[in-house]
N, C-alpha and C positions, 0 to 999 in steps of 0.2 A: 504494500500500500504506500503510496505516496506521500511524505511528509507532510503535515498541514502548516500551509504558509499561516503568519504571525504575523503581529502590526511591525514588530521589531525588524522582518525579514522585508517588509517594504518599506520600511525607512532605509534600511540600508540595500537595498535596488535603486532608489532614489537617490541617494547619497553617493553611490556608485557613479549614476552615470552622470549627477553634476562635477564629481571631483576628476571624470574621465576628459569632457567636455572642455572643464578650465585648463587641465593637464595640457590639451592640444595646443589652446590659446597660447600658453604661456612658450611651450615649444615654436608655436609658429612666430614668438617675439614679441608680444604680448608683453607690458607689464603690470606686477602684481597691483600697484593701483589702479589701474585701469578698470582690471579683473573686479574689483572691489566696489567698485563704483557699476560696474555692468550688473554686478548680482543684486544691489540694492534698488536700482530700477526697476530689475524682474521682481525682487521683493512686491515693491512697492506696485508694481501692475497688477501681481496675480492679489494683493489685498482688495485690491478695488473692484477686480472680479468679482471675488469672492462676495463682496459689499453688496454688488447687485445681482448674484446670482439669489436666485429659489431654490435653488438645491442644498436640501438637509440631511440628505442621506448619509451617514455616518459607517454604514457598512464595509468592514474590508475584507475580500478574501481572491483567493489565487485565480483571474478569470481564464487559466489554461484550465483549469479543475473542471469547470462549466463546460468547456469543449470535450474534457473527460466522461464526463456522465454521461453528454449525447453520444459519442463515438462507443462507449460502451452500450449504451442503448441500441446501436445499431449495428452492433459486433458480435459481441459475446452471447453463445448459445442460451444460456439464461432467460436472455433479454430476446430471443426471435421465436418468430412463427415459424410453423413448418415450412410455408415460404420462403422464409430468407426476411421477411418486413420486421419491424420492430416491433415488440408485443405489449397491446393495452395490458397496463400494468395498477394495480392498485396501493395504495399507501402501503398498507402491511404488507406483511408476511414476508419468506425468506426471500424472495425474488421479487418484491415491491421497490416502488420508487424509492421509500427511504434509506432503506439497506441500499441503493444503487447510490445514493446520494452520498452517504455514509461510508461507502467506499473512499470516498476525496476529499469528506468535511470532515469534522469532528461533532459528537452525538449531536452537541447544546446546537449546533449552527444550523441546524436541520429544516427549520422551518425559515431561517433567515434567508437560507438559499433556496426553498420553494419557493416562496417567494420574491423572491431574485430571477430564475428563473420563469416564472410565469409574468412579472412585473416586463422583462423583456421578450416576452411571446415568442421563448424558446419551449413552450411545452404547452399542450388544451386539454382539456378536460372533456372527454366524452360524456352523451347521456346518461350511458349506466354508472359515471362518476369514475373511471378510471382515466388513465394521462395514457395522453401517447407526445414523441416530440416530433416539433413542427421542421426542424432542419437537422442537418448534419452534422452542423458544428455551429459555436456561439458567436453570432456577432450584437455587439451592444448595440441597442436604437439610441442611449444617450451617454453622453460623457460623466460615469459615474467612479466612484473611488476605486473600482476593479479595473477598468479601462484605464484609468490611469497611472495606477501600478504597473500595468501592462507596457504603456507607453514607454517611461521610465525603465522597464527590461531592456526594451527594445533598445531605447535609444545608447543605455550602457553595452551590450553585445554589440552593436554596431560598431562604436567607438574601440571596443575589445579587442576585436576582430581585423578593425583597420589597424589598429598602433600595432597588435602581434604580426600582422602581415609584415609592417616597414621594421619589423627590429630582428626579425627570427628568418632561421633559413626559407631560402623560399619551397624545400621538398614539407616545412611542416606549416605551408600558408593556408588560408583556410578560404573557401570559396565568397567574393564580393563583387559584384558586378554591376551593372546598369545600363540601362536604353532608353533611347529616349529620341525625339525630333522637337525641333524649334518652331516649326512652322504648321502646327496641327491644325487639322479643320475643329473650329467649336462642335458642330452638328455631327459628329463622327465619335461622339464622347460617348456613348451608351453601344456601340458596337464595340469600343473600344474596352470599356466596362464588362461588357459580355465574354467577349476573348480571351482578357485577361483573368477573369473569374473562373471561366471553364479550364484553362491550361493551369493556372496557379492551385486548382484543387487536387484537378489530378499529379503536380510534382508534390505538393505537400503530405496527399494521399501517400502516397510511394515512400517517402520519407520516411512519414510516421509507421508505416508498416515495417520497416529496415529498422528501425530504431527500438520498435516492442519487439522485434525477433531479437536483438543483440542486447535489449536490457535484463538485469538480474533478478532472478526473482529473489523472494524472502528468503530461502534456503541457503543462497549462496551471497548472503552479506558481509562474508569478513571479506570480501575482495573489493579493492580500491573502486570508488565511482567517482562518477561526475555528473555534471547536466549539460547534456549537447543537442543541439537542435538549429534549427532556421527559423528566421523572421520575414517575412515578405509585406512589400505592398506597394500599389500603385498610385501615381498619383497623377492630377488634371490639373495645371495653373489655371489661375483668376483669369476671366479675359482680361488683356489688356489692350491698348489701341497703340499701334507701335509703326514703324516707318513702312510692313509692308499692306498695312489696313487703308492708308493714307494716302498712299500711293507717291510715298519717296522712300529713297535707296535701293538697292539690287535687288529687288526681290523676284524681276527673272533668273538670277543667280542662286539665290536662298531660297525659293523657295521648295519642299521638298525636300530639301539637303538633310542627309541626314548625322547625327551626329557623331562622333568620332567614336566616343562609348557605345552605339545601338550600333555602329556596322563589326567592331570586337565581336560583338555576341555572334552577327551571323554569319553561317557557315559561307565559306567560300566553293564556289562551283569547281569546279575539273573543267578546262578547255575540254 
């Protein structure tokens, strides 16, 4: 079973990938007053947020766990129908929602996380009163204290990842990449959405399948671990109105060009 993340273990996720972030700064020349004066502006922005946010939610727990219970819901023999579908399940009993939840939380948070999840319409309640889940895997509708634990992982692995690529041999570099064009149609954003969704589920699929086959089980814990994984995601800038909207500068030249990092990724053909 999986350790239960702690408020302690996301201060210091958090902590991590601020002190990762200024670490950079400071190499790329940066000085520490600088640095000092940068963190107190973000201070003093995210208070002001805070000031006019409505959100009171105080909850914190590990939002991979969430994508845990679905992926088990739709996995583990337990959890299926003779079909292969995931099975209306009811609170109780050995093979009920709460034991499957219970799997990843700890007892008391039981209901904080049914909760959690149905609040974000990862799981419905059928007429005869059992659950079934609505997707595959969790994504938040809103920006709440578990996404942003999340975020905070992320952006510390990122930062990890790059500095041990540029310091360590390059046979133990660890896979970072990116693609991307300058000159994207706006109206091409939800096919763009589309593609990327459908291809990023199934490398992640494949991942995580590679990853529960080569992780240990409970028996065999006196052997070293670690936590290894991937973070993905795509992104769409703001429109903006820029010289080839306007119609100055080359943009018979630029346009369509694609960028130095999206043409890396793809393969090159064979004469």
């Amino acid at each position: 079973m999986k350790a239960k993340a702690t408020t302690q273990e996301h201060t210091q996720l958090i902590r991590g990938a601020l002190v990762q972030l200024l670490e950079l700064q400071l190499r790329s020349g940066k000085s520490s007053d600088s640095l000092m004066q940068l963190a107190q502006e973000c201070a003093d922005e995210a208070t002001r947020a805070i000031r006019t946010s409505a959100s009171g939610d105080d909850n914190l727990f590990d939002a991979q766990d969430y994508g845990s219970v679905l992926k088990t819901w739709h996995r583990d023999a337990n959890y299926l129908l003779a079909s292969g579908f995931p099975r209306p399940l009811a609170i109780a009993g050995e093979s009920g929602l709460r034991r499957l939840i219970e799997r990843y939380y700890p007892r008391e948070h039981y209901q904080r996380v049914l909760k959690s999840l149905m609040k974000a319409a990862l799981i419905r309640k059928k007429p005869d009163g059992k659950w079934l889940p609505t997707k595959r895997c969790a994504v938040f509708p809103k920006l709440n204290d578990e996404l942003l634990v999340h975020v905070a992982e992320g952006i510390s692995k990122l930062v990890q990842t790059v500095t041990q690529n540029v310091t360590k041999r390059r046979k133990e570099a660890l896979f970072e990449r990116s693609a991307k064009v300058r000159s994207f149609p706006i109206e091409a954003g939800p096919a763009f959405r589309e593609f990327v969704n459908s291809q990023a589920s199934a490398f992640l699929s494949s991942v995580d399948d590679w990853l529960e086959a080569h992780s240990i089980s409970g028996s065999a814990r006196q052997r070293k671990t670690c936590t290894a994984g991937v973070f993905t995601f795509a992104f769409i800038d703001e429109l903006r109105v820029d010289a080839t909207s306007t119609g100055r500068g080359d943009t018979g030249r630029r346009r369509g060009r694609r960028s130095r990092s999206a043409r890396q990724l793809i393969p090159q053909r064979s004469p």
